[in-house]
C-alpha positions in Angstrom: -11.6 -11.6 22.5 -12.8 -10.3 19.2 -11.8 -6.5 18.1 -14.5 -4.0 17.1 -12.9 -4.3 13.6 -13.0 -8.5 13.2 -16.8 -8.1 14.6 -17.0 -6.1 11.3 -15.5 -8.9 9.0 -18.0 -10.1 6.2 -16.6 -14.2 4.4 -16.7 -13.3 0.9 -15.9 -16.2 -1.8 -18.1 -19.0 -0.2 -21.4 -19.6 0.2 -21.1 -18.9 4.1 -23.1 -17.3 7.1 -21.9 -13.6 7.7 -19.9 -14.8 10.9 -19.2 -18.5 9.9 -15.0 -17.8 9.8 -15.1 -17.0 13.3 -15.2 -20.7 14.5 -12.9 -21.4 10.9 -9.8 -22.9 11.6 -8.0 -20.6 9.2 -8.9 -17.6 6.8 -7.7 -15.2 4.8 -8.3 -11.1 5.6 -8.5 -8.6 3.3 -8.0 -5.3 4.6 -10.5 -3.0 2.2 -9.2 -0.1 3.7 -5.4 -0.6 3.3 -6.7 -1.4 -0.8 -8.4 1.7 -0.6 -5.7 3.5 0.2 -3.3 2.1 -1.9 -5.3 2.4 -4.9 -6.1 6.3 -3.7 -1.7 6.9 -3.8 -1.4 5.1 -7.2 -4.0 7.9 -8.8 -2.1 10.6 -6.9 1.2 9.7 -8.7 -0.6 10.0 -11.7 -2.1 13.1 -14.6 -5.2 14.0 -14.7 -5.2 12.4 -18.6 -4.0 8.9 -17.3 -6.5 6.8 -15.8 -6.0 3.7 -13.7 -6.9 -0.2 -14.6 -7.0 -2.2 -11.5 -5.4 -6.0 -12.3 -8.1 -8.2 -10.8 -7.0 -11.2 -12.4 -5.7 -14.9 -10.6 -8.8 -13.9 -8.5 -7.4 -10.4 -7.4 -4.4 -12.3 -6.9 -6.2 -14.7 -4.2 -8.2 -11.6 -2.2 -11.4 -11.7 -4.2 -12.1 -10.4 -7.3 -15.5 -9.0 -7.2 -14.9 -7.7 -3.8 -11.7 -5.8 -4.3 -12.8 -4.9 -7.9 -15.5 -2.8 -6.5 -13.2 -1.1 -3.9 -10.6 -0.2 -6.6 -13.2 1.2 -8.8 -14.9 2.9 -5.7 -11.7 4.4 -4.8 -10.3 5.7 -8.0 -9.7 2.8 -10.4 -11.3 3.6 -14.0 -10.4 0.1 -15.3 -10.1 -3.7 -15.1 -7.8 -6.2 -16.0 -8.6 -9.9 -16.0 -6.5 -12.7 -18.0 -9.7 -15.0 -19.1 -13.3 -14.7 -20.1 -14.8 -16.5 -16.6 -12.8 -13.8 -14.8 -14.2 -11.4 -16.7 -17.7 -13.0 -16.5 -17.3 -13.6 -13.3 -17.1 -9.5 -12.6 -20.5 -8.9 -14.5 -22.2 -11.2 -12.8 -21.4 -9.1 -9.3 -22.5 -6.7 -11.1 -19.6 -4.8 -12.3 -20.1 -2.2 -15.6 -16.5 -1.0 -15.7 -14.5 -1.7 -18.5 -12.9 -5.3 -18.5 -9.9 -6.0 -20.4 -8.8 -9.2 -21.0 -5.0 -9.2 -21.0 -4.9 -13.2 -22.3 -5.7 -14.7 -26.1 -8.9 -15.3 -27.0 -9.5 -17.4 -30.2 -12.7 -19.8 -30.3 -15.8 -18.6 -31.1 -17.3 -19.6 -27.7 -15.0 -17.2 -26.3 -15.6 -14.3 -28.9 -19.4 -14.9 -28.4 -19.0 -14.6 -24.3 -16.6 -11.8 -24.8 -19.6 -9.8 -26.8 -22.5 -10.6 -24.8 -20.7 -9.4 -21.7 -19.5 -6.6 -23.3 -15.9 -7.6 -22.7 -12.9 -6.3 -24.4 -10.7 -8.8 -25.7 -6.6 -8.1 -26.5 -5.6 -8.8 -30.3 -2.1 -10.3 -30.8 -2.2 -11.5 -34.4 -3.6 -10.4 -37.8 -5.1 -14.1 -37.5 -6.7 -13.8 -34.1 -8.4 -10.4 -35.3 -9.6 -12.2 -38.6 -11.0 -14.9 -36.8 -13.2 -12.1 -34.6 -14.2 -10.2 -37.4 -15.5 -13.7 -39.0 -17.0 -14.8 -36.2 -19.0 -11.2 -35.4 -20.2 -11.3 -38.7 -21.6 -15.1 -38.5 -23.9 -13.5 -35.3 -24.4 -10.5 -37.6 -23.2 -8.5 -34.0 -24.3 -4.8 -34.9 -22.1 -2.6 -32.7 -18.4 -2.4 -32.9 -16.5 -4.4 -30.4 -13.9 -2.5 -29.0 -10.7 -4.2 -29.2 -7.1 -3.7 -28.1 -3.6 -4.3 -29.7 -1.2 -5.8 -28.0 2.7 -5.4 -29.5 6.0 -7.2 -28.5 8.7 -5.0 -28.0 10.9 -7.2 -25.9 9.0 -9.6 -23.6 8.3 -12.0 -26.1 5.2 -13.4 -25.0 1.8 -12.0 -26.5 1.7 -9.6 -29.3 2.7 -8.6 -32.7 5.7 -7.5 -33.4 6.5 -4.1 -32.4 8.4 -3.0 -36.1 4.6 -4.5 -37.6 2.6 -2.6 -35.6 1.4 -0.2 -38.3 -0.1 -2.7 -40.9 -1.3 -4.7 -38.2 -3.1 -2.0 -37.1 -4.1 -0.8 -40.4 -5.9 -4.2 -40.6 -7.9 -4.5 -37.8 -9.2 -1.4 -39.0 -10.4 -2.0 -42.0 -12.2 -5.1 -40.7 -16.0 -4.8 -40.0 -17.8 -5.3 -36.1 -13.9 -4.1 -34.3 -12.9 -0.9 -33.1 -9.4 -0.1 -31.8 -9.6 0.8 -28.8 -5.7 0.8 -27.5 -2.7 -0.5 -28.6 -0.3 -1.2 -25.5 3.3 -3.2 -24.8 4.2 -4.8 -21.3 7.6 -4.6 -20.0 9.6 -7.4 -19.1 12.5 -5.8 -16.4 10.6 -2.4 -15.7 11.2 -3.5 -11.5 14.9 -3.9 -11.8 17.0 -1.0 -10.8 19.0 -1.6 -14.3 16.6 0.2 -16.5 18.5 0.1 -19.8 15.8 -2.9 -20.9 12.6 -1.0 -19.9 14.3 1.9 -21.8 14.5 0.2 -25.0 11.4 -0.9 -24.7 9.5 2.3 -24.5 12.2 3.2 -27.7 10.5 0.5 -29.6 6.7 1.5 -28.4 7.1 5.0 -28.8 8.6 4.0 -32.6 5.3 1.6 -33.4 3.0 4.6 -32.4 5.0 6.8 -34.6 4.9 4.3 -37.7 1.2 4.1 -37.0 0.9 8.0 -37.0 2.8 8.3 -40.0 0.1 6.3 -42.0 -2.4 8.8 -40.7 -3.7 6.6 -37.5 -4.4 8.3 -34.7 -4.4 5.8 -32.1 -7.1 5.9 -29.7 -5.3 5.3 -26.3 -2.0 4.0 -25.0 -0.9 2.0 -22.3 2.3 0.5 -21.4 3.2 0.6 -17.6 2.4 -1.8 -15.3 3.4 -1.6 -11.1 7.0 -1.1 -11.7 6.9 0.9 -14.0 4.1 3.2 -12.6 6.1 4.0 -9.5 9.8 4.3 -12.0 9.1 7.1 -14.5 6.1 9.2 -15.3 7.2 9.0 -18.9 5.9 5.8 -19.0 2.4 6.4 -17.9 0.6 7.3 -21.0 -3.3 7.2 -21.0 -3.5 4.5 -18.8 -1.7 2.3 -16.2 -1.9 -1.7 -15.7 -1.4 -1.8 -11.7 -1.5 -5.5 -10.2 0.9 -6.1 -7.3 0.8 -2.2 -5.6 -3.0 -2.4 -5.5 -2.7 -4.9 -3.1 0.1 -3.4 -1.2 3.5 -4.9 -1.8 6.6 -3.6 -4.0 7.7 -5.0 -7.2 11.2 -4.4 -6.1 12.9 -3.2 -2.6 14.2 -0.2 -4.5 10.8 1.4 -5.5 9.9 1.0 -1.3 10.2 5.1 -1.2 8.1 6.0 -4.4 4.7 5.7 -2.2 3.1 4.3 0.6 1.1 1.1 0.5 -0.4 -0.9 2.8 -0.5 -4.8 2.2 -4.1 -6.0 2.3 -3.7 -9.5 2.8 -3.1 -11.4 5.8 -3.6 -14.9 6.6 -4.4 -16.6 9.8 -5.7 -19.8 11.8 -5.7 -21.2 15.0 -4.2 -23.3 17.7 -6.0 -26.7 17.5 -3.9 -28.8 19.9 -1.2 -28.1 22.5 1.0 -30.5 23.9 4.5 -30.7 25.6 6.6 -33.4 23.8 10.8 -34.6 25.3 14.1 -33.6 24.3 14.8 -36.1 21.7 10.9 -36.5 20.0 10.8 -36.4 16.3 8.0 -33.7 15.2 6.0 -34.3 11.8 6.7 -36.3 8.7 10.5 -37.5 8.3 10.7 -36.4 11.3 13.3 -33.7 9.8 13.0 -31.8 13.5 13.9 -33.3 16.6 13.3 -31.8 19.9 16.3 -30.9 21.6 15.0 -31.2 24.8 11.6 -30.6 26.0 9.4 -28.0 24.3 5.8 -26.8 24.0 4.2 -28.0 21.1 1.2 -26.2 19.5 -0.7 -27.9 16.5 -1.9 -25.0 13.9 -4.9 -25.7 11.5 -3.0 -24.6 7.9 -0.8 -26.6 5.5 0.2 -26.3 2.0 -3.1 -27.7 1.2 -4.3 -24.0 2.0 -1.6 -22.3 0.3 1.4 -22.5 3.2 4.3 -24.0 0.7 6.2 -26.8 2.0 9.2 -25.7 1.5 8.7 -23.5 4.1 9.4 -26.1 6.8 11.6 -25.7 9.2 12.5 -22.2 7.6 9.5 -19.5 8.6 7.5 -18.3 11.7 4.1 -17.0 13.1 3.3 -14.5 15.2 1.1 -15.4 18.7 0.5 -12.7 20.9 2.9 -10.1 19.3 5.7 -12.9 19.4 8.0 -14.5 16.4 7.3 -18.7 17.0 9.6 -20.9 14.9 7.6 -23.3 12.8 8.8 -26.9 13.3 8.7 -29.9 11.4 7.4 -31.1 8.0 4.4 -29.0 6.8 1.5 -30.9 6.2 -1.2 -30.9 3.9 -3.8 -29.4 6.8 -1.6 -28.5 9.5 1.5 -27.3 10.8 3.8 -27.3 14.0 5.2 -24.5 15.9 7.4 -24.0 19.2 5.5 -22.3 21.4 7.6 -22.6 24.5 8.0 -19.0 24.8 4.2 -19.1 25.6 3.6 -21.6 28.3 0.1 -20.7 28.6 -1.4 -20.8 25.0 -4.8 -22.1 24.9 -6.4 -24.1 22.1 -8.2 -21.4 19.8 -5.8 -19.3 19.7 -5.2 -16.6 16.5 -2.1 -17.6 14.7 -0.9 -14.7 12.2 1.8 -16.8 9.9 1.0 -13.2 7.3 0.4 -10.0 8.6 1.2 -8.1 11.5 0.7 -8.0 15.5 1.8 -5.7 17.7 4.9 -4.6 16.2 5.9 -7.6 14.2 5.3 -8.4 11.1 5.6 -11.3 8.5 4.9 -10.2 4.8 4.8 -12.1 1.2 8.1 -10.8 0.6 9.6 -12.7 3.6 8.3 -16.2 2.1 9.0 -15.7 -1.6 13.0 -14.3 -0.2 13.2 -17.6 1.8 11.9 -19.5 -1.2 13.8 -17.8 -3.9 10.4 -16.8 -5.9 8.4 -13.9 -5.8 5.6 -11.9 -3.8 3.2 -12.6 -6.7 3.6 -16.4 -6.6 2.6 -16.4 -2.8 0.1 -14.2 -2.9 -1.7 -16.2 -5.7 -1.0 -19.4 -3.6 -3.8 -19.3 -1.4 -6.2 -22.0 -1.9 -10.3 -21.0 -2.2 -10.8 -23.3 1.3 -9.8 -20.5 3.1 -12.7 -17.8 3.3 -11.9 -14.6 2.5 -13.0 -12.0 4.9 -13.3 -8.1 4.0 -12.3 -6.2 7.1 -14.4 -3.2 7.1 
């Protein structure tokens, strides 16, 4: 039987009937609630002066951009963050207004032109890059500043200029025509490990570019340095705005930040029972055949493999939850399906909900379990999830 609150589920993310998942053989939920509230605690850690930029980027890290985008910015969010053009396309075409950031380069002039019809606002890294803009704006004759912002290295070593350069890079992009700087922020490279002698040197080095930029009579526009982490570690950090990714949507950068707020993960992914069989002691289960039935057991066959998203590596190590119950998962996880014991539940009937994310009863199975028993990280898992599974808002 279907609960008051699945009859309320809308498929997002496909071009679907309203109530087409309910005969799917696996989705993905999205609890807009739980991402309401979580974006509602981040704004209560934070001043009045500091405004927050939802990361909607990697497809709201695989629970629906446009979807969660509005809820973010509905619940509090001032801001976006997107790594590419499409993405942030892809948010003015459900028609977003916000402010988009894109956190990634942008260098041809395809992308400059997209970024300024769409009224994007594209991260400079280089003196180069912000040349290459200001050339390009120019050969449109684009009337209106574009607002841009600087991105510095000081210590991730990824995007940006380097943090001791930051005044004359600055300096530049100011004197070029069609750009306006907009912000100049950093990203942190440890700010979720408890060993904050790294983050700490980084803010040193950002808070030493802002002064180098003052001292030539600069008054920089807005700052932004924290991202997740670093929100929940130290107020210090927050500036005029904060990047927020992997809270928004519920889980911890790091077990030790667990008691800085409460959030509620928004994801969950399900399917259901499409076979059940009993199979004897001694029967090899999948490909390999890298189980092998120690004596007779219930077998149930679950629509989801690592085609969808489940990884492979998984086999043999996670479980589900069916009917409020932990169910070892069995054998070699294929691309469409998987196996699980369900001895425990002699009765189990074809159809069945199967939670292998999420939480019945009082169990529950999270991101954080998978990437621990796969040696990666929440983010990874959560990005995983392939687009065959519709996405369904919970209401």
């Amino acid at each position: 039987m279907l609960s008051s609150k699945q009859i309320s589920g809308v498929a997002f993310g496909q071009d679907c009937d309203t109530y087409a998942w309910f005969s799917q053989r696996a989705w993905v939920e999205i609890d807009l609630a739980a991402l309401s509230h979580n974006v509602q605690q981040l704004v209560g850690l934070l001043s009045p002066r500091t405004q927050l930029m939802a990361v909607v980027k990697a497809d709201a890290y695989g629970h629906g951009a446009v979807t969660v985008a509005k809820t973010a910015l509905e619940s509090g969010a001032s801001w976006l963050g997107v790594a590419t053009v499409p993405e942030g396309i892809q948010l003015r075409e459900g028609g977003i207004n916000a402010p988009i950031l894109i956190l990634g380069a942008t260098h041809t002039p395809e992308q400059i032109h997209a970024i300024a019809h769409w009224k994007l606002q594209p991260t400079l890294c280089s003196p180069k890059q912000a040349l290459v803009f200001s050339d390009t704006l120019e050969a449109i004759q684009y009337s209106s500043p574009l607002p841009v912002h600087i991105k510095l290295d000081t210590g991730m070593s990824r995007l940006g200029t380097n943090w001791q350069e930051a005044g004359e890079f600055v300096k530049l992009v100011q004197g070029l025509p069609h750009l306006a700087v907009a912000s100049i922020y950093s990203h942190l490279a440890t700010a979720d490990s408890p060993d904050t002698r790294i983050m700490q040197e980084q803010h040193k080095r950002f808070s030493e570019a802002i002064a180098q930029i003052k001292a030539m009579g600069i008054e920089p526009p807005c700052l932004h340095l924290a991202n997740s982490a670093a929100t929940l570690t130290d107020s210090a950090l927050h500036y005029d705005i904060v990047r927020v990714g992997l809270a928004v949507y519920g889980l911890y950068p790091s077990p030790h930040l667990r008691n800085k707020i409460n959030l509620r993960p928004v994801l969950q992914v399900k399917a259901r029972v499409t076979q059940v069989k009993t199979i004897a002691g001694g029967t090899g289960v999948s490909y390999g055949h890298q189980f092998i039935a120690p004596h007779e057991l219930r077998l149930a066959v679950v629509g989801i493999g690592y085609a969808d998203g489940v990884p492979r590596h998984l086999s043999n190590k996670m479980q589900v939850l069916i009917r409020g119950q932990r169910i070892p998962q069995i054998g070699t996880i294929t691309m469409d399906q998987l196996m699980v014991d369900v001895s425990a539940i002699p009765d189990i009937q074809e159809g069945e909900v199967v939670t292998l994310l999420g939480e019945q009863d009082q169990e529950k199975i999270s991101a954080d379990d998978w990437a621990e028993k796969l040696n990666t990280i929440s983010w990874e898992i959560l990005c995983g999830f392939k687009h065959r599974l519709p996405r369904v808002a919970m209401l």
